[in-house]
Every structure is written in C-alpha cells, then in structure tokens.
C-alpha positions in Angstrom: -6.5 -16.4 -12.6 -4.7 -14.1 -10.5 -4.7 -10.4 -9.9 -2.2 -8.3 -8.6 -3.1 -5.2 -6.3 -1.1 -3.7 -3.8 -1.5 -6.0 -0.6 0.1 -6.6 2.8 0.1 -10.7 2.9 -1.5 -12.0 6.2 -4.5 -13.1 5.1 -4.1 -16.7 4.1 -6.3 -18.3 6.0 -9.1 -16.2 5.5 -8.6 -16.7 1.3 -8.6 -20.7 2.0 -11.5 -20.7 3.6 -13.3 -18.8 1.0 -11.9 -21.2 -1.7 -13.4 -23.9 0.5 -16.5 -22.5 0.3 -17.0 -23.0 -3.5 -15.7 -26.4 -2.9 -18.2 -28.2 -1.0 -21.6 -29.0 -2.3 -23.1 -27.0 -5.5 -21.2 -24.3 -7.1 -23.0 -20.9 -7.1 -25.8 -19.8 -9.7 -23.5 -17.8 -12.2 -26.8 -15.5 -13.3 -25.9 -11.4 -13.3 -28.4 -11.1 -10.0 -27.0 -13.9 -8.4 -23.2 -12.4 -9.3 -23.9 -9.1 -7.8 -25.7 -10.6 -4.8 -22.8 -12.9 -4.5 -20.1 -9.8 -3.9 -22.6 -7.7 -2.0 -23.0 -10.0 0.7 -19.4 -11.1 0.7 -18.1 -7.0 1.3 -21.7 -6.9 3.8 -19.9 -10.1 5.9 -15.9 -9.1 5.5 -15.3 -5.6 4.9 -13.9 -3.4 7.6 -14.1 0.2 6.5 -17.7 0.9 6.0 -17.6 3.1 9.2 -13.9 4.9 7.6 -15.3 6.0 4.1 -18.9 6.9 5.9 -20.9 4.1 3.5 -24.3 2.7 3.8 -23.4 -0.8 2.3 -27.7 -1.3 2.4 -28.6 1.6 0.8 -26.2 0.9 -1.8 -27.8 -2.2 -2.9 -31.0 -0.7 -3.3 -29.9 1.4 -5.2 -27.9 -0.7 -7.4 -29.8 -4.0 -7.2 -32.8 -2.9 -9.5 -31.0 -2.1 -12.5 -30.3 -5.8 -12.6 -32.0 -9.0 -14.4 -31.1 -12.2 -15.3 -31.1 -11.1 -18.9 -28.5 -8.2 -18.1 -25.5 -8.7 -20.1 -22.1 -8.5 -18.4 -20.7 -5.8 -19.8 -24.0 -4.3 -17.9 -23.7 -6.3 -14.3 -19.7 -5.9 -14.7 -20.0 -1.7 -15.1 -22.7 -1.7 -12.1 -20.5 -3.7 -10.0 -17.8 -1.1 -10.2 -20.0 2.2 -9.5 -20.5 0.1 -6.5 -17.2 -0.4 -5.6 -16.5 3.1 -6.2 -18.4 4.4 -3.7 -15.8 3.3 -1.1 -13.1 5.2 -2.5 -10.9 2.4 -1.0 -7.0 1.8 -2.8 -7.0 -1.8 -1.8 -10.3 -3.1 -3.2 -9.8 -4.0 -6.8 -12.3 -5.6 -9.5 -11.3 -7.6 -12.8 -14.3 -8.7 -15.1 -14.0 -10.2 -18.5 -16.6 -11.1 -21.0 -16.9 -12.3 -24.6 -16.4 -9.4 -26.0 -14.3 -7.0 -23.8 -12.2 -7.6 -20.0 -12.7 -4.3 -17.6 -10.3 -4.0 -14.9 -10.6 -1.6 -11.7 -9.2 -0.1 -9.2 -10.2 2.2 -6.6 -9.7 5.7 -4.4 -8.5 8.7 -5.4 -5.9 9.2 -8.0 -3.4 12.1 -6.4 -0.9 14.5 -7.6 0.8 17.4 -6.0 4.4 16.4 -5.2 3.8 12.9 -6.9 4.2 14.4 -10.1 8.1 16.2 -9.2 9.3 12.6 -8.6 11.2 11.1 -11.1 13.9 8.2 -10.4 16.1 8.3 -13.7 16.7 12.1 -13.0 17.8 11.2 -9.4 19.9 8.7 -10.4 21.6 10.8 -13.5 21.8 14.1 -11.6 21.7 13.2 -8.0 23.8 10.2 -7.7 25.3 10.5 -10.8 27.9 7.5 -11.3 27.5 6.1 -7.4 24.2 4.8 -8.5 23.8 1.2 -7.9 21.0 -1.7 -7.1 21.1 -4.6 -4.9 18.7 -7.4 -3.7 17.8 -8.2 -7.6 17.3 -4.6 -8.7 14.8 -3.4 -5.3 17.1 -1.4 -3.5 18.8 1.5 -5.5 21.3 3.1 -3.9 24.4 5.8 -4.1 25.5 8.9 -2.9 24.4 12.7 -3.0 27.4 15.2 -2.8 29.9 12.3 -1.5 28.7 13.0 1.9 24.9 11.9 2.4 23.4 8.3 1.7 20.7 7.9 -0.7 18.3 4.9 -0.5 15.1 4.3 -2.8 12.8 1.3 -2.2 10.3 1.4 -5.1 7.8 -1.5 -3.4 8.3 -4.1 0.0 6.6 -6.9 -2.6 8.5 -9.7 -3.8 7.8 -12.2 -7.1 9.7 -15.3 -8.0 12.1 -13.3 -9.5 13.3 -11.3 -6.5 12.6 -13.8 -3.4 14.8 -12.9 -0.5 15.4 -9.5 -1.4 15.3 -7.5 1.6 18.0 -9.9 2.9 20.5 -7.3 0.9 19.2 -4.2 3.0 22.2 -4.6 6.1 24.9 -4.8 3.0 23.2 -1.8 1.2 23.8 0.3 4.6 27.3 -1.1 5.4 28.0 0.5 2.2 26.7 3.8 3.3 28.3 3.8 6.4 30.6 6.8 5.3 28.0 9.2 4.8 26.5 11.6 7.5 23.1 11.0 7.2 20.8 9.0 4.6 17.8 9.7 2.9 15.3 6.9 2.5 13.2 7.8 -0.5 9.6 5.9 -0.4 8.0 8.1 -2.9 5.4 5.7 -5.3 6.3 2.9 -3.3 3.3 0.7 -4.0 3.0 -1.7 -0.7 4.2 -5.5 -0.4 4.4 -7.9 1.9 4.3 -8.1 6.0 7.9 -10.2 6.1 9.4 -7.6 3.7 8.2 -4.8 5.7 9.5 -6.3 9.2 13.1 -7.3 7.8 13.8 -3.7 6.6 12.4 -1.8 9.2 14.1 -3.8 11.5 17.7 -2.3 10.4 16.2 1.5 12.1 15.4 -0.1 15.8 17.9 -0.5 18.4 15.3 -2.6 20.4 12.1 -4.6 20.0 9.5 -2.1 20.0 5.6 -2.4 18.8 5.1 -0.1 15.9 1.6 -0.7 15.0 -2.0 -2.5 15.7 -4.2 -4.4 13.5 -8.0 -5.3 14.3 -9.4 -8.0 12.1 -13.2 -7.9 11.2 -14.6 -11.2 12.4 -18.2 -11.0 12.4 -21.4 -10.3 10.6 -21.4 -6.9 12.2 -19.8 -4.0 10.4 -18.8 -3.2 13.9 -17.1 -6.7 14.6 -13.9 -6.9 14.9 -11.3 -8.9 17.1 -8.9 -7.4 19.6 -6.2 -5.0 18.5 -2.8 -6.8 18.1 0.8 -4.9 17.9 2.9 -5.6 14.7 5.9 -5.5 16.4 9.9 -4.9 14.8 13.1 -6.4 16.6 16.3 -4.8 15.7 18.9 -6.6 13.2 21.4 -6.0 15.6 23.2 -3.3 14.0 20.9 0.0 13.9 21.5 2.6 11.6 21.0 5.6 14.2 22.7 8.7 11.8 20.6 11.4 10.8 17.7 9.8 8.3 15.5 11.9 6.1 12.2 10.1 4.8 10.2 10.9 1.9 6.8 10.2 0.8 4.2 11.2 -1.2 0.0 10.8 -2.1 1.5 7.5 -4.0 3.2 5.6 -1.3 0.4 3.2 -0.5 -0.3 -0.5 1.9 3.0 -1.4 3.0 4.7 1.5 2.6 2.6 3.5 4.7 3.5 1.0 7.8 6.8 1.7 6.9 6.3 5.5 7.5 4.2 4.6 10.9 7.3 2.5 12.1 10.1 5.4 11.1 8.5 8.1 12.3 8.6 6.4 15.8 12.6 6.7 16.0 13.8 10.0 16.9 16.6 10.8 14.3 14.3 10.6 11.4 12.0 13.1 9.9 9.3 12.5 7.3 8.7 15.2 4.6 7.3 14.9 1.3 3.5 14.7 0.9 1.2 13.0 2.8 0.3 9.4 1.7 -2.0 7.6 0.1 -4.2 6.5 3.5 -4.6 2.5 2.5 -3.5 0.7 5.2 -5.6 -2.5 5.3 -4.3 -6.0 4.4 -6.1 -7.1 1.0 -8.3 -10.3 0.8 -8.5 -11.6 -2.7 -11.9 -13.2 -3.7 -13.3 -15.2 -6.7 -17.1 -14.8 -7.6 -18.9 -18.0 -9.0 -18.4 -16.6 -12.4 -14.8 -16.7 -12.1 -14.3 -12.6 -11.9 -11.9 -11.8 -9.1 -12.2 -9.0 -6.7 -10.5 -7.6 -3.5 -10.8 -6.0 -0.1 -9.8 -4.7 2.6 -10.6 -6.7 6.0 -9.2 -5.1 8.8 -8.4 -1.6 10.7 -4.9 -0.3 11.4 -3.9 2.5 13.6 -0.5 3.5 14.7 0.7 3.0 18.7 -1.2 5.5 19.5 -4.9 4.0 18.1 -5.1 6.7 15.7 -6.5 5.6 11.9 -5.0 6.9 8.8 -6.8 5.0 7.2 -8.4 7.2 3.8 -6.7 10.1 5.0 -2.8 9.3 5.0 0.0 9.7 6.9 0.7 13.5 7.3 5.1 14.5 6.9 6.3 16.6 9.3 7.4 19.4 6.4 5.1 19.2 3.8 6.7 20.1 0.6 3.5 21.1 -2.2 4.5 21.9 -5.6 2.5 24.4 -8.0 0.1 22.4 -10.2 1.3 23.4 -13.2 4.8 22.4 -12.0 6.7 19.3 -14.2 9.7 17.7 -13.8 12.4 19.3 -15.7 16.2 18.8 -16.1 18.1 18.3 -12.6 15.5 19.9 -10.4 13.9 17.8 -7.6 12.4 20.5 -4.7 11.6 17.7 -2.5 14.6 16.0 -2.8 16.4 19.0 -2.4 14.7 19.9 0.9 15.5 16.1 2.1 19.7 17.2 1.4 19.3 20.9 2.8 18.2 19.2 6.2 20.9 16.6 6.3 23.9 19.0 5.2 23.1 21.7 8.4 
C-alpha cells in the first residue's frame, strides 16, 4: 500500500534499505508497544529537524509511551501515534493507520490562510485569461494571456504520475508561445511539491548559465546532530533563457518542491516574488512501513538556500507581501494578488 504526500524524490536508496530491513531474519513483533517503539526509534535514528521545530524526541516518548499496553486497541496506539507526530508541526511527515473497524489518515503542520484563500484558478482562467487559456504537458501547465500583453503561467504541482510522465518536457514550447508578451507571471500559488527532475527541467528555462541554487545535508547518523556535508542542487540553462520581466507568486500553500522553485527564482535578477510567504517544508520525504503494515513519512534532511540560511518551518518570505482581510472571499473577477503581479509588469 502506497501513500501519497507531497515529496521531493531522492531518497531511494534510503527507502530500499529500510525495506531490506524487514526482509532478513524475523519480521517485527506487531504488538501496539512494539508498533510505537518501532516508529519512535525509526524518527530517533532518521529525522533531521528535531533541532528546527525545537523538539525533545525523549521526552516525548515518556510521555507518550505509558499510555500504551499490549492490550491497547489500535484505534488507541493509532490516535497516540499522531499526537506524537503532531508535535513536530512538520508538512512532510504523514501517518496512515487502518483498523477493523475504522482507517485514520494524517498529516501534519500548520493549516494557513491569509492570501491562500483569494486564489482561485477557474476565476483566473474565466476573467483573467478569458479565451487565451490553454494547458499543455497533459493538463500541468495552464497558460494564456492577461490584457494581450503579459504572459500568464500556472504550475499547480512539479509531481508526475503515470498519466503525465514527461511533462515538464512541454515547458520551452509553453514559453515560445509567450514570447510576444512583455513580461510573464509565473503563478505557484497551492503548488503542492513533486519531484527533483521536474523541478531542475523547469527551472532550468530561467538560467542563462549553470549556477548552484541550493544545498541539501542528509542526516546520516544516530545523532540528531549527524548529518553529511552540504551539497549544491545545481540548474544548467536549457539554452534559451527566458530573461523578460517575470513576476512570481506564492502563497502559505506552495509547499516541498515548490518552495525550491521560489529559492532558485529569486536568485535571477528580473524576477520578483510577491504573494505570501510559503509553506516552510523543504525536506525530501522518506516513506516508511511499520511491521503492522501502517505507513508513515518523514523528513530526512536540511535545506538552505546559497546563502546557508534554513526556511525550513518558517517559509520563504516575497519581496511585496500582499495580506488580505480575514473575512475577505473570493468574489466575481477580483484577484488582489494577481492584480498586484499585472500592475508591476504593465509600468
């Protein structure tokens, strides 16, 4: 059984060597204590942002640990392994139980608002774009133009299924046909993450030259404080840059991927970032299976931007943040942030 969460996908290895774990020699005791232990040691040996979300990862399992028997019933162990997990606020660690009776699924970190809630793509697309609206790259990249004059790009995730393998080959042909326009606006609002590949072969059609955009440390040892030497994510240019005027949005919903998209942009100086700030999950995902087959994930390594600075719970900050009053709701044609993005390109 598989379960999706938002993930960036280089961690392959380390998910094969967990499987072969369960492989060799007895399979794990399947009893509630045994369970929790299992997934309490696991985070204690592989998770890397203990120090970031300011946890005691002991402390916790004192506290936890006692409520537990072998007699517990799973419904029991499978809502005490999620106040646990809660505690680390963390959008990438996820936590799907199912019983006899009832399945419980999780995720985790905070839930935001604010400029999230103004965004809403059918009213773009029916009173920004109006009839230039089109997709490409098996319905990913939606596309048009605002006012004839300025591009309009939205890339709802950088993931990829069966369905839509390849997709981010169609990017250069979505910008040829944008060419025209005087500047673009790349709208990355609720984009919910992807993959590594996905994330290079976009990004790529910004950079004139090869240029590091980000650094990853993996944890690698029993020490919350292991980790292995910081390594640049790096993007080479397509070979054609688009180097017009480029307006980025974002808001507390652009998560995982998307967030090292805004990292990489925000390097290049004809773009600015406005919007809201994002959804601070920056980790690549490990997915785990416990002995009695419920699956959980987590985060297992630190990024920082070329500068070593973390973003990590926090989120990317724009450069105009654009907040909207809480009682505000999307309403006929009206899109301030969107608005704000075409006021800058039209000067």
């Amino acid at each position: 059984m598989k379960n999706k969460y938002i993930y960036i996908s280089i961690v392959f290895v380390l998910s094969i060597s967990g499987c072969t774990d369960l492989l060799v020699g007895s399979p794990p005791p399947t009893t509630p204590t045994a369970v929790f232990d299992e997934l309490w040691h696991d985070f204690d040996q592989r998770y890397a942002l203990f120090d970031v979300y300011n946890v005691n990862w002991d402390s916790l399992y004192h506290i936890y640990r006692p409520h537990l028997t072998d007699q517990t019933e799973d419904s029991v162990l499978a809502k005490t392994i999620d106040t646990l997990l809660r505690n680390l606020h963390d959008r990438h660690i996820g936590f799907y139980a199912y019983t006899k009776y009832k399945s419980f699924s999780f995720t985790y970190g905070e839930g935001y608002l604010d400029s999230a809630i103004g965004f809403d793509f059918v009213k773009v697309s029916s009173y920004y774009l109006r009839s230039t609206a089109q997709s490409m790259g098996f319905g990913q990249i939606i596309y048009g133009f605002i006012n004839d004059s300025i591009g309009y790009i939205y890339l709802p995730t950088f993931t990829e299924d069966s369905g839509t393998y390849g997709w981010a080959g169609y990017f250069g042909a979505v910008l040829d046909s944008l060419q025209s326009a005087k500047g673009l606006i790349v709208d990355i609002r609720g984009n919910s993450g992807g993959t590594q590949s996905n994330f290079i072969s976009i990004s790529s059609h910004f950079f004139s030259k090869t240029q590091n955009v980000l650094y990853n440390q993996l944890r690698n040892g029993a020490g919350h404080e292991d980790f292995s030497a910081a390594e640049p994510i790096t993007i080479s240019s397509s070979g054609k840059p688009y180097t017009k005027p480029i307006v980025l949005i974002t808001d507390r919903f652009t998560v995982s991927a998307g967030e090292w998209f805004t990292l990489a942009m925000k390097l290049l100086p004809n773009v600015t970032h406005i919007g809201d700030t994002t959804s601070g999950a920056f980790s690549g995902r490990l997915d785990r299976e416990l002995g009695n087959g419920w699956v959980y994930s987590m985060s297992i390594e630190k990024i920082t931007n070329t500068n070593g600075v973390s973003y990590e719970g926090k989120g990317i900050p724009p450069e105009i943040t654009i907040h909207l009053a809480p009682h505000y709701r999307v309403s006929f044609s009206k899109d301030t942030t969107l608005d704000r993005a075409i006021e800058l390109l039209s000067k």
